[in-house]
N, C-alpha and C positions, 0 to 999 in steps of 0.2 A: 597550603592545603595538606602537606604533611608529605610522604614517602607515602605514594598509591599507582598502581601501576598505571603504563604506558597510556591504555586504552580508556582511562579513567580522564586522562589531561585533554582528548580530542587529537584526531576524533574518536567517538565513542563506540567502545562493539555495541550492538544492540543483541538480543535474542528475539528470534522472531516465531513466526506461527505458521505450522502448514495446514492448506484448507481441508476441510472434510463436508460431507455432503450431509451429515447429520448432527445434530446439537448434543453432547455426550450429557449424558446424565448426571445428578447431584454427588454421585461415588465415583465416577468415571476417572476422576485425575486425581494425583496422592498428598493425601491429607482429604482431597473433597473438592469437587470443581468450586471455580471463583466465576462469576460472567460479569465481564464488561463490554460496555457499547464499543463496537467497531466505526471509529471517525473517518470522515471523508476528507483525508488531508494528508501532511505529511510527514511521513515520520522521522523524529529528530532527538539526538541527545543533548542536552543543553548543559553545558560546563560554566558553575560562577565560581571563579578562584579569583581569590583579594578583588572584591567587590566587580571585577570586570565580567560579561558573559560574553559565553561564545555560542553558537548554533550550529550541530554537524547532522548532515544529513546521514541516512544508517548506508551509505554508500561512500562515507570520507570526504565532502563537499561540505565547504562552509557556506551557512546559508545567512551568517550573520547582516551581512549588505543588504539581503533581499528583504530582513525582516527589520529595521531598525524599532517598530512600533512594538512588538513583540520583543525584541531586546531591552529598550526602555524601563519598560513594566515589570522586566524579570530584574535588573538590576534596581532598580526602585524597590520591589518589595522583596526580594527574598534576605534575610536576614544573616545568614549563613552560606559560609563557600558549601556547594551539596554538585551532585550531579543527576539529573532528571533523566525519564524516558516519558517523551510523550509524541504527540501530534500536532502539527500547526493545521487551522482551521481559518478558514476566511466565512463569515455569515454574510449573507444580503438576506435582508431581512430576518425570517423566521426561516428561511432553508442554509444550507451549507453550500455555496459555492467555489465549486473546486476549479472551476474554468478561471475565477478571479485569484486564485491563488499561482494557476498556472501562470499568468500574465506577470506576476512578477520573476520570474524567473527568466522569462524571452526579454526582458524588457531593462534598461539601466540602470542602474544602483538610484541617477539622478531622477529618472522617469520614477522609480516607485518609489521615492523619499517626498515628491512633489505633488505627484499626482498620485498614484496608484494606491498608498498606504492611509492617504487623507481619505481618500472615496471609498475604499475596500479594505480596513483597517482588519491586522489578521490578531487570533488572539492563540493562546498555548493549549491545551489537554493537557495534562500529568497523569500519568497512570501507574511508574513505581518512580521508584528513586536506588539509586547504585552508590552512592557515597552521600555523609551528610560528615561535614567540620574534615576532619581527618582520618573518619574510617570506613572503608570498605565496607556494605554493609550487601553485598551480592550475597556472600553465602549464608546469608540470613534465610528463611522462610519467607514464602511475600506473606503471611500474617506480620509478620514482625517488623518485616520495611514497609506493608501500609501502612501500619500504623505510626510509622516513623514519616509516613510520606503527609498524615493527614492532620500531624502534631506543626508539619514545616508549613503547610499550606493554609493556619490557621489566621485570619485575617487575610488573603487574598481576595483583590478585587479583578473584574474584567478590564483587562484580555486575559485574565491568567484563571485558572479554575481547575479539580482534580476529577478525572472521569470517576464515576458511580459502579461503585461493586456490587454484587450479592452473592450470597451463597442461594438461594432458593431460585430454583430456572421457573418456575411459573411466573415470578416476580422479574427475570431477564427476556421472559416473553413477551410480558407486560410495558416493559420498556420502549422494547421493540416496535410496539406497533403503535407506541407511544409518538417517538420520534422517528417513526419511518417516514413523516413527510416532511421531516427535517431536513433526511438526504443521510441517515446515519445509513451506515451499511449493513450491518448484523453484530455478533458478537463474537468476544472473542473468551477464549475460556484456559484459566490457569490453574493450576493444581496450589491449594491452600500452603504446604509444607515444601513446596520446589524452591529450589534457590534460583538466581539470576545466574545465564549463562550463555554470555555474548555466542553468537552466532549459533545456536541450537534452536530447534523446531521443535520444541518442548510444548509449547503454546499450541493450541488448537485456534482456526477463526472458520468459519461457518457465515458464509454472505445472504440474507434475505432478500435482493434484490434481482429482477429477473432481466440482469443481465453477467456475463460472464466475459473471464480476463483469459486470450488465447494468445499464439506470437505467431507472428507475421514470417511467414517462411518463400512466398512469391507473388507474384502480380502478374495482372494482363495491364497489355500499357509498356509504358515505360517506368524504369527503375524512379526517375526523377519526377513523374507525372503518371503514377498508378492508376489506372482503372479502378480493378476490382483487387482488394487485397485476396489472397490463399490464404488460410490460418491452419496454424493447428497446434498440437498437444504432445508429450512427450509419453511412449507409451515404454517403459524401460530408458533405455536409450537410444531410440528410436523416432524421432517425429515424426508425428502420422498427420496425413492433411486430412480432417475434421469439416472444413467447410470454407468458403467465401461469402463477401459480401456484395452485398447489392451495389452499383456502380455509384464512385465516389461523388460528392461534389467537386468545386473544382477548388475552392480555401481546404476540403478537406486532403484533397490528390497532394495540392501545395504543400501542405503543412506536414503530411505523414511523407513524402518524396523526401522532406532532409534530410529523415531519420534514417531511411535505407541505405544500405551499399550491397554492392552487386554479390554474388555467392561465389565461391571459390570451389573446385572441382570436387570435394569430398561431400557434399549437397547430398543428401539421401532421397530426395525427389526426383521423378522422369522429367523431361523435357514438356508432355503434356501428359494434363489429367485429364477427368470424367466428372468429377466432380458435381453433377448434376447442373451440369449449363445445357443439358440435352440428351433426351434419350439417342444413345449409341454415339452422341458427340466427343470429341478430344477437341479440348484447348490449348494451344501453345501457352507457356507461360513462363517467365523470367523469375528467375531463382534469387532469392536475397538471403544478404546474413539472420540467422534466427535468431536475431539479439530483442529485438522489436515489442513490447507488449501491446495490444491498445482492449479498449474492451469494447466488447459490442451485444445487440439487442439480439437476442433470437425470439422465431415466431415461435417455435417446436421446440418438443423436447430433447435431448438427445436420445438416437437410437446407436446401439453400439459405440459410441461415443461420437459418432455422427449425427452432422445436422442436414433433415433435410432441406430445408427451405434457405433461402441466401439471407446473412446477417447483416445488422445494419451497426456501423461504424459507429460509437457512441464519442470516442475519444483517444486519444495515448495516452499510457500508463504511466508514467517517464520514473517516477518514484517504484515503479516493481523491476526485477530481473525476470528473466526466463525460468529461475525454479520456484518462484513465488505461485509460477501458474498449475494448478492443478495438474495430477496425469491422470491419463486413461490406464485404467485397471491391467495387469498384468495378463497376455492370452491363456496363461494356466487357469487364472482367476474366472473369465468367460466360460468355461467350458464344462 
């Protein structure tokens, strides 16, 4: 594949996207916004050097085991060593299911080669490309490696497919509400003349779906058998508790209990909140690492970046970090 750096061989930097609460306009980003749909999956760089591929999740896990059916496909058709950025998606039926995608990764290499990938076969997104043969083509413009990405992607069949751009946002809104009962999430938007540049938040993503991604900062209950999670939001450097949710099930307590571990004394949280389990009540509440994402349903809007009403636990996020999650606005900013 030639002399290309480190992060080219796998695993791969990615560049990601911070959220914004409004959709930037057609001038907004330089050269001119791009919109792409925002997929409900996971995001992966995929390395084909001398015909073999690998799969790295944008956190340095290889996820090539978990996908062999998606691996296949990409070593079958891609013609050229290249290096991709895309999404892995699992469909049932005509929605996107990300719970089935989840399951292979709890589950054994053996369990998803036999069962899992036969019944819930996952297929790729392409959205740029970062090398094609032996060159680097990040400090390209994304004009210049789409079109280099849509020259490589030319005879692809499913599971493999390149997400849809446009420059005109009436046409990215149009999409939107096209496949919003897909399970797509919203979009994400790139400036026309930007180069590729692992780990920057250069990228904008804007979520249309009316739920939101918070971290898990305490519980009532127990650390390994949660109740009610605490959430909340980084306001500076500061986590503020924002809200709980409504009381767990008990697969959901199970499920999100493994992911916790106990907080350690520098915990910016009291011993109990207020948090609206009671007019003038205080709850005791057990303190955990704020490593956690999951996302959940709110009734209400937010007020001051509070929620009144208790949220309901949609999932864990396992695929985001902590600064993937939004923050609440700056107290200069409020005032």
């Amino acid at each position: 594949m030639g002399k290309l750096a480190a992060d080219l061989l796998g695993p791969v930097g990615l560049e990601l996207a911070r959220a914004v609460d409004q959709l930037p306009g057609e001038h907004a980003m330089p050269g001119g916004s791009r919109f792409e749909l925002k997929w409900d999956g996971y995001r992966v760089g995929v390395v084909c050097r001398g015909g073999e591929v690998r799969l790295w999740s944008r956190n340095g896990k290889d996820f090539t085991a978990k996908f062999p059916d998606v691996q296949a496909a990409l070593q079958a058709q891609l013609g050229t060593d290249c290096v991709l950025d895309g999404e892995l998606v699992v469909w049932n039926g005509e929605r996107l299911d990300f719970d089935a995608l989840q399951q292979r990764m709890v589950n054994t290499v053996t369990t998803v080669r036999r069962k899992l990938a036969p019944a819930f076969p996952a297929a790729f997104v392409a959205f740029d490309v970062l090398a094609v043969g032996g060159v680097d083509v990040r400090p390209m413009r994304w004009t210049a490696r789409r079109a280099r990405l849509e020259r490589l992607a030319q005879g692809w069949r499913p599971p493999l497919q390149v997400s849809p751009a446009t420059a005109d946002v009436e046409e990215a809104k149009e999409w939107l509400e096209a496949f919003k009962a897909s399970g797509v999430e919203g979009l994400v938007v790139k400036g026309a003349s930007s180069r590729y540049q692992p780990g920057r938040r250069d990228w904008v993503k804007v979520k249309f779906r009316e739920t939101v991604d918070v971290i898990v900062g305490a519980v009532t209950g127990s650390v390994q058998r949660p109740e009610v999670l605490v959430v909340g939001r980084y306001r500076g450097r500061e986590l503020e508790v924002i809200g709980r949710t409504t009381t767990l099930k008990a697969a959901q307590a199970e499920a999100v209990g493994r992911l916790l571990r106990p907080a350690g004394q520098r915990h910016p949280w009291p011993d109990e909140i207020s948090t609206h389990w009671g007019r003038g009540s205080r709850t005791p509440i057990i303190k955990v690492q704020p490593k956690v994402v999951v996302e959940v349903a709110a009734d209400a809007a937010l007020q001051a970046g509070h929620y009144r009403h208790p949220l309901r636990l949609v999932r864990h996020r396992a695929e985001l970090q902590t600064e993937d999650v939004p923050t609440l606005p700056d107290s200069a900013a409020d005032e």
